[in-house]
C-alpha positions as a Markdown table, in Angstrom:
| # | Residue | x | y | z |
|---|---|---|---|---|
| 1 | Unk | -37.2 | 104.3 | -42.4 |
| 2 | Unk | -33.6 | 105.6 | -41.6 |
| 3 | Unk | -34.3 | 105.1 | -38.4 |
| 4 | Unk | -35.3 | 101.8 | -38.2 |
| 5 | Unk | -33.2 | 100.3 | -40.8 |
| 6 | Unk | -29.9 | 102.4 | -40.0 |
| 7 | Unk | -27.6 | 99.8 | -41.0 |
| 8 | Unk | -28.9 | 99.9 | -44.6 |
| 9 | Unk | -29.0 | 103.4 | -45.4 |
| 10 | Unk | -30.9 | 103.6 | -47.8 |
| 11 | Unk | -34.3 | 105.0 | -47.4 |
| 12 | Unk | -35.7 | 102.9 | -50.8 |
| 13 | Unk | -34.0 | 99.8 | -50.2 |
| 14 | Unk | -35.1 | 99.4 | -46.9 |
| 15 | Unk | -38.7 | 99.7 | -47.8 |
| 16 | Unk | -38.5 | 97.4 | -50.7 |
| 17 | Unk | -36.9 | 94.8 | -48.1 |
| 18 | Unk | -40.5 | 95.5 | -46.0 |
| 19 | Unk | -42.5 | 95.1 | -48.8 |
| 20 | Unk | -41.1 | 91.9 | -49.7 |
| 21 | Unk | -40.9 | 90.4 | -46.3 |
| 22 | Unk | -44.5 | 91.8 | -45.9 |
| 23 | Unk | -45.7 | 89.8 | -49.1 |
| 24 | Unk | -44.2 | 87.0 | -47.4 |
| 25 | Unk | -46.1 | 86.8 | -44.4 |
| 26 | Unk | -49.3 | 87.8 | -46.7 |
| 27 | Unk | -48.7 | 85.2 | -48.7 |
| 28 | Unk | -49.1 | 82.6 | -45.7 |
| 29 | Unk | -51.9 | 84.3 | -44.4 |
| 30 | Unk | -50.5 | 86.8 | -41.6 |
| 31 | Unk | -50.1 | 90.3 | -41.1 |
| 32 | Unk | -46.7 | 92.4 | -40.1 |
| 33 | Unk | -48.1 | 93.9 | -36.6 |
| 34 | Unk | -45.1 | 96.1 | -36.5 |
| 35 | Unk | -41.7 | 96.3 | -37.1 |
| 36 | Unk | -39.0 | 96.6 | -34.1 |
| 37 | Unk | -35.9 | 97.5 | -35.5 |
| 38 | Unk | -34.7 | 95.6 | -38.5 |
| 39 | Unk | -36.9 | 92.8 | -36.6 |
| 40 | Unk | -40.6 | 92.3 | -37.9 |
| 41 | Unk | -43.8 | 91.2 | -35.6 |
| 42 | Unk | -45.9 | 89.0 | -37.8 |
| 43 | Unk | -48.7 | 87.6 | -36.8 |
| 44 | Unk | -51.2 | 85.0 | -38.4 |
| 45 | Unk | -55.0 | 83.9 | -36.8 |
| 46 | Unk | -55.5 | 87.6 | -35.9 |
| 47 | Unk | -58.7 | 88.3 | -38.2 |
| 48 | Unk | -59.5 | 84.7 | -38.5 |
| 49 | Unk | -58.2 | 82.1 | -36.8 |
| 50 | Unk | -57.7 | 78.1 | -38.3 |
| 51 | Unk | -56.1 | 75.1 | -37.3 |
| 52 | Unk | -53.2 | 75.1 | -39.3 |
| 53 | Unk | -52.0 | 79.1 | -37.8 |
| 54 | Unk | -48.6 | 77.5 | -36.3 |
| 55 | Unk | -47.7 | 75.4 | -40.2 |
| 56 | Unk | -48.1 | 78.8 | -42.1 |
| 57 | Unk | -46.3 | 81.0 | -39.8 |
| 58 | Unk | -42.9 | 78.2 | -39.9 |
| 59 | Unk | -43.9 | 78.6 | -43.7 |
| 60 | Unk | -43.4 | 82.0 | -43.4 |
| 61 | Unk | -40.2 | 81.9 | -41.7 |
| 62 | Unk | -38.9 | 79.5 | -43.7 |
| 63 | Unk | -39.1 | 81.7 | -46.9 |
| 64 | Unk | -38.4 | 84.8 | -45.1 |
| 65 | Unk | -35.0 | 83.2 | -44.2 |
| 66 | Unk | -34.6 | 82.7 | -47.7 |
| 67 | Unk | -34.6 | 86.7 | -48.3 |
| 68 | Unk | -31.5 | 87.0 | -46.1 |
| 69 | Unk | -29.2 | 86.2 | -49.0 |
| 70 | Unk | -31.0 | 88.3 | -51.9 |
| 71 | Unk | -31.0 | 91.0 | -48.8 |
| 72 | Unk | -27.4 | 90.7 | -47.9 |
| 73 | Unk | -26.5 | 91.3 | -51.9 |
| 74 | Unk | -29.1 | 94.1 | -52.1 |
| 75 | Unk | -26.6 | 95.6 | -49.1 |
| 76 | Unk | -23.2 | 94.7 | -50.2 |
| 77 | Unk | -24.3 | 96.5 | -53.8 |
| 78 | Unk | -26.1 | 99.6 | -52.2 |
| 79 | Unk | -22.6 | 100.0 | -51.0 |
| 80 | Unk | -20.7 | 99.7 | -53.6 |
| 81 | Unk | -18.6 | 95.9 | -52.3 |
């Protein structure tokens, strides 16, 4: 996970940061295809596909945004700001 989340370093916190984006997309019925960086590929309709794929993946982003500042305090206290 060092790797891909560098900037956190923090093997465990990057991982719980995954999980929680993953439950996320889950949640709204998609999938995290892969994850590019500190980037993730979601997609939704992949297994099944319905009408409303485009409403729950802007759901998902929506509330994935939301993370960002639960994420950034996770950070600043990992390191000790």
């Amino acid at each position: 996970m060092t790797a891909l989340f560098g900037w956190v370093g923090d093997d465990e916190l990057a991982q719980q940061r995954v999980d929680e984006l993953a439950a996320v997309v889950e949640r709204h019925g998609g999938v995290v295809h892969r994850m590019l960086g500190a980037r993730a590929v979601a997609v939704f309709g992949l297994a099944r596909s319905r009408a409303d794929e485009v409403i729950r993946a802007a759901r998902a982003a929506i509330e994935a945004r939301a993370l960002v500042p639960g994420i950034r305090l996770a950070l600043a206290t990992s390191r000790g700001l």
